[in-house]
C-alpha positions as MATLAB code, in Angstrom:
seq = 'XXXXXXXXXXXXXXXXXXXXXXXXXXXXXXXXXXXXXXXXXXXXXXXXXXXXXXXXXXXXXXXXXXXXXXXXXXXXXXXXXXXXXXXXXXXXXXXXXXXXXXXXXXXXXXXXXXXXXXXXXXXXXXXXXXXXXXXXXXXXXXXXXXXXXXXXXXXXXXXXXXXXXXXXXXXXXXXXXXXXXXXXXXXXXXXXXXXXXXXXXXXXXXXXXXXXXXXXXXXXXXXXXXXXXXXXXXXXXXXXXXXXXXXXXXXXXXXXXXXXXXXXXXXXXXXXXXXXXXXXXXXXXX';
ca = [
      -9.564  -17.372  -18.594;
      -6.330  -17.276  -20.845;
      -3.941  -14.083  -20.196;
      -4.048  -13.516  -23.876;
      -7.437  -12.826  -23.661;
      -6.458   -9.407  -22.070;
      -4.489   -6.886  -24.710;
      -2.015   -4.487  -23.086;
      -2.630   -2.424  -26.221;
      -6.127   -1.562  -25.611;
      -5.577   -0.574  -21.937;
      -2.743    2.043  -23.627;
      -4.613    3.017  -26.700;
      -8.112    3.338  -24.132;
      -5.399    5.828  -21.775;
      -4.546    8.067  -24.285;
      -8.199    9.169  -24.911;
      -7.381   12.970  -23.597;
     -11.217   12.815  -21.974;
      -9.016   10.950  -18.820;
      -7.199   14.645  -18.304;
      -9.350   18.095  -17.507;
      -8.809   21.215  -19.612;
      -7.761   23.244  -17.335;
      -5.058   20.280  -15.970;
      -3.914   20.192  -20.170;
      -3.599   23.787  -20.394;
      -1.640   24.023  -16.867;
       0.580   21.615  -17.816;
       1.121   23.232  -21.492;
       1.514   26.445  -19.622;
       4.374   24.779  -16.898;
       6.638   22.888  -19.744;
       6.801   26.243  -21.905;
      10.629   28.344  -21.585;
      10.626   30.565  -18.733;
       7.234   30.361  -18.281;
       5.803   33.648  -15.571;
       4.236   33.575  -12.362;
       1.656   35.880  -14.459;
       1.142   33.723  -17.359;
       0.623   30.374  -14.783;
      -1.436   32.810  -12.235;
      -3.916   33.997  -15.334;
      -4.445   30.120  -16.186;
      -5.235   29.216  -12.698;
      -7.792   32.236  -12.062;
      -9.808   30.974  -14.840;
     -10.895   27.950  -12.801;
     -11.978   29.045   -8.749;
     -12.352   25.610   -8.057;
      -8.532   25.233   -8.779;
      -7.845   28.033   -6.736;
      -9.205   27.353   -3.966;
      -7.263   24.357   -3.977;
      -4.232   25.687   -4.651;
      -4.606   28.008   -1.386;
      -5.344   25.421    0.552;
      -1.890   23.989   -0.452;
      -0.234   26.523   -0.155;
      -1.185   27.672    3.590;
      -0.892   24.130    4.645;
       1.373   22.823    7.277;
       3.558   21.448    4.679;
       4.855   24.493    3.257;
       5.160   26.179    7.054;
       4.259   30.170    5.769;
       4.315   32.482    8.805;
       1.717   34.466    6.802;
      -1.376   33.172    4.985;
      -1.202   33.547    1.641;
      -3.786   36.747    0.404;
      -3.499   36.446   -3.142;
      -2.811   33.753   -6.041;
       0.507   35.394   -6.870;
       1.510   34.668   -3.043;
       0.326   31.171   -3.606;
       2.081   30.316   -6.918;
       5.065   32.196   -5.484;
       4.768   30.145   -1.982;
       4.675   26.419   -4.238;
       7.557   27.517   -6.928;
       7.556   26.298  -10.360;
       8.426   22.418   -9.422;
       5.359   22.644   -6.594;
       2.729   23.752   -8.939;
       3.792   21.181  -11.670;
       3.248   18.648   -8.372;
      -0.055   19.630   -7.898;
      -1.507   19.801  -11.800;
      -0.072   16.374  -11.539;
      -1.725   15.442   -8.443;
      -5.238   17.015  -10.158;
      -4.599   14.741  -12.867;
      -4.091   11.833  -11.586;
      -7.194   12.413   -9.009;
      -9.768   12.666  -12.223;
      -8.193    9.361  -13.470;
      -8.709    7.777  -10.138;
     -12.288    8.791   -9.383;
     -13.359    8.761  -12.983;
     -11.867    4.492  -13.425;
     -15.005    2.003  -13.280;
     -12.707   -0.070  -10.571;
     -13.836    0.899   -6.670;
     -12.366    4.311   -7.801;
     -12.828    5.565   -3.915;
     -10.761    2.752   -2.536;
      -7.795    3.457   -5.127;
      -8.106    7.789   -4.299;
      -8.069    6.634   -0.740;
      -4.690    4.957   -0.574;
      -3.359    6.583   -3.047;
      -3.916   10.176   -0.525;
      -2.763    7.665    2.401;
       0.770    6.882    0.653;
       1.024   10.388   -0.832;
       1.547   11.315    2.601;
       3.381    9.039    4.182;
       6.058    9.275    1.097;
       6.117   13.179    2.284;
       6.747   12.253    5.887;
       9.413    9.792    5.414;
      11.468   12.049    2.717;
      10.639   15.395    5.475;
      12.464   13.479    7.816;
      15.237   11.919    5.630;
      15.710   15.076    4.495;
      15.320   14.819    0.623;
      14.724   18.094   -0.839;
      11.766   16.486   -2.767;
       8.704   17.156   -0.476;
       6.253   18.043   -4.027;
       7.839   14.616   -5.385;
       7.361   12.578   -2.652;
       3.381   13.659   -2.395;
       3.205   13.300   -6.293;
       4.722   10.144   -5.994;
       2.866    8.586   -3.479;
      -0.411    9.705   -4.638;
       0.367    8.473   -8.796;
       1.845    5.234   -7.929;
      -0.529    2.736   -8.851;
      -2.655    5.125  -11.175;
      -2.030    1.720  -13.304;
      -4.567   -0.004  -11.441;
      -7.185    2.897  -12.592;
      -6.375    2.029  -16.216;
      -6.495   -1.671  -16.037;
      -9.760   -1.843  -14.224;
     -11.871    0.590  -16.680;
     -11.195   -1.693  -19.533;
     -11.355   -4.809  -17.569;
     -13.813   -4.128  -14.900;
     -13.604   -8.015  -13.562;
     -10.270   -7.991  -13.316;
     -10.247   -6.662   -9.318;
     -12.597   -9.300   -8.455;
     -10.617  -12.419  -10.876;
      -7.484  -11.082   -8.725;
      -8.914  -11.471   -5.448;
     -10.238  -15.165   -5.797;
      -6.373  -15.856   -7.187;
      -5.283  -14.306   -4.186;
      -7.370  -15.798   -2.223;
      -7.471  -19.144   -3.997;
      -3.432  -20.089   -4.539;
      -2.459  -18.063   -1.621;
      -0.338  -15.413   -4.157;
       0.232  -11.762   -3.894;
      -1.529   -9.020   -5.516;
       1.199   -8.674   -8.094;
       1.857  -12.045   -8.650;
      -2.255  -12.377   -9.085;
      -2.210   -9.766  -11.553;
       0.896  -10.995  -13.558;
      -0.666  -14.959  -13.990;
      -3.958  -13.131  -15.037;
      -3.068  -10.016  -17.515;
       0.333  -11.266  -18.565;
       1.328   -7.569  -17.555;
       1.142   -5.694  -14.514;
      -0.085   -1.912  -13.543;
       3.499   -0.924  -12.495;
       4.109   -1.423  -16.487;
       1.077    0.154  -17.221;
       1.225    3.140  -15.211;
       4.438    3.925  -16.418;
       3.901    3.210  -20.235;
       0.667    5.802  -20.102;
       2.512    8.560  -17.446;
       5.859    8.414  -19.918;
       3.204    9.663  -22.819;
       1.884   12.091  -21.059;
       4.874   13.730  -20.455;
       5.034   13.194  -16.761;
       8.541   13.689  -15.173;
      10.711   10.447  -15.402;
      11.628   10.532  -11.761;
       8.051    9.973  -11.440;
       7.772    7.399  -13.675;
      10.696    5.276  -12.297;
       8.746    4.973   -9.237;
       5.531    3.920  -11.161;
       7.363    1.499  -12.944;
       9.359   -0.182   -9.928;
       7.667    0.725   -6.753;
       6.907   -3.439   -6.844;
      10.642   -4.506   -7.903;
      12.774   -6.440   -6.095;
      15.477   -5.167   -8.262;
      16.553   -1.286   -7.289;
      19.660   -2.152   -9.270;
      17.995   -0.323  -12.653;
      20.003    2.460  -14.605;
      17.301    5.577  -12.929;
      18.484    8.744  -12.192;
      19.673    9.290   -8.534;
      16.153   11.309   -7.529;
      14.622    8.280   -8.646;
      16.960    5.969   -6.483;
      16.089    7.965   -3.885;
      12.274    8.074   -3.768;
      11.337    4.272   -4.798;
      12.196    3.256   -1.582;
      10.482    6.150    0.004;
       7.459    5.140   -2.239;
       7.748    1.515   -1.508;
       8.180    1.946    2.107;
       5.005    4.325    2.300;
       2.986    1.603    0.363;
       3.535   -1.186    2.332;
       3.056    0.871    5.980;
      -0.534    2.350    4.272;
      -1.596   -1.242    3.313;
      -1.517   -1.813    7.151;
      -3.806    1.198    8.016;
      -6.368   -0.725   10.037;
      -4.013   -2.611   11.682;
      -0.524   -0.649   11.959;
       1.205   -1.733   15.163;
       1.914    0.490   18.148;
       5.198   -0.245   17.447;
       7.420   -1.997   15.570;
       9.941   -4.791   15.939;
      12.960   -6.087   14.550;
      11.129   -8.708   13.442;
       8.984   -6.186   10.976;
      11.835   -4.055    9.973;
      13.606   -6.862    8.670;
      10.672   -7.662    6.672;
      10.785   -4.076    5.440;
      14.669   -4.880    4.653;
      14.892   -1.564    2.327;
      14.390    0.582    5.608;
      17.766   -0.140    6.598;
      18.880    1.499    3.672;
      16.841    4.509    4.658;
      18.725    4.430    8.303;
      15.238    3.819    9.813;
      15.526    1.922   13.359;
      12.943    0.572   14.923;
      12.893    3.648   17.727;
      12.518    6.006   14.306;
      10.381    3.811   12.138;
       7.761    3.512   15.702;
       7.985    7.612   15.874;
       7.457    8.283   12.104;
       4.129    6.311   12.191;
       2.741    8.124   14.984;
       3.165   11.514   12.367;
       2.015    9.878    9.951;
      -1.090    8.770   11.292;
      -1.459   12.433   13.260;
      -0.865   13.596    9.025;
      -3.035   11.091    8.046;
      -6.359   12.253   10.190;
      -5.298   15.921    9.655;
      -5.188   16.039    5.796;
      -8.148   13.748    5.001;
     -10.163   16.251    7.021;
      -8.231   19.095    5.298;
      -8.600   16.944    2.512;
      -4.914   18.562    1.829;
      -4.328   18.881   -1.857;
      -7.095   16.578   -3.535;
];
């Protein structure tokens, strides 16, 4: 089948249908991008929807955010996640509607996209970025492409595995021979429309470069390789090593540049999977 037969057009023009994004996720997100927006005004969208709540409370009295005190009320919990950690988590509602919603094995996408969402927020915890909400929202949105791709082109998961399988080639490069684009482009081309924050969509759109070397903004630098990192140590999740040699983190080359040795790299995946068990039952933020 010829790549031109697939139009990146009508994957784009399919996204923008607003039936991919929630009310209550459009109105939040109206709410968050208005000048000096309240906690009242975002606490009296939020009440209107308990499932949302609940969520958000769940958040917010997680481990991640370490309160002494349970949150009691939704003005504690708003308060507790801050303006930038409730714009996280519309985000993250978003994106899980797109995910489960795609007619592409939309349980196998959620599933790695909650496994990467928290490693990203382990590895920048203990890096110390001060971008804990953009490292979950990051994780969990980066290959929302895939979503898009697959519920216009259903076959396209299944012509990708017998090229993978077939000429011995990547996912990526699978995907690129096939479409003639790629859902790193995708992902970002829809994300940037919807008004999603550009740190965000630098790591959509290069979370499978080669090349860090592009003109992003220094968040962004910093959270690809987080991003990347986390992707490739989730892809491993039935078979992640008890610990890891030089051998592996020179594969993983970009974890030097994250001063991760192979003592800290081995020590990080044993909180990760502890973070892994503990939030899926949780089912932390999704």
């Amino acid at each position: 089948m010829q790549a031109t037969h697939y139009k990146i057009e009508k994957v784009i023009e399919k996204a923008e249908n607003l039936s991919y994004m929630p009310t209550i996720v459009l109105k939040l997100m109206e709410t968050i991008s208005a000048k000096d927006v309240t906690v009242h005004e975002l606490v009296a969208v939020i009440e209107k929807d308990q499932g949302l709540v609940a969520r958000i409370f769940k958040v917010a009295n997680s481990s991640f955010y370490g309160r002494l005190k349970k949150a009691e009320n939704l003005t504690d919990t708003v308060v507790t996640l801050g303006l930038r950690g409730i714009k996280s988590f519309v985000i993250a509602q978003a994106v899980k509607h797109v995910l489960t919603i795609a007619d592409v094995d939309g349980h196998s996408l959620w599933e790695h996209a909650v496994r990467v969402s928290i490693t990203s927020a382990v590895l920048a915890k203990e890096l110390r970025y001060d971008m804990l909400e953009d490292a979950l929202v990051s994780g969990l949105v980066h290959d929302i492409g895939k979503a898009f791709i697959g519920s216009v082109y259903p076959e396209i998961p299944s012509l990708i595995h017998q090229k993978i399988v077939k000429d011995n080639v990547t996912y990526e490069e699978a995907e690129q021979i096939i479409l003639d684009f790629n859902h790193a482009e995708i992902g970002a081309l829809i994300t940037e429309k919807w008004g999603f924050p550009p740190k965000i969509v630098d790591v959509i759109r290069y979370h499978h470069s080669a090349d860090d070397s592009q003109e992003v903004c220094i968040e962004s630098q910093e959270m690809i390789p987080i991003v990347k990192l986390a992707n490739i140590l989730s892809n491993q999740y039935d078979a992640l090593p008890d610990s890891y040699t030089e051998d592996v983190l020179e594969k993983l080359s970009f974890a030097n540049t994250l001063d991760l040795s192979v003592d800290r790299l081995t020590h990080l995946m044993e909180e990760v999977k502890m973070r892994w068990k503990m939030e899926g039952e949780n089912n932390l933020f999704y």
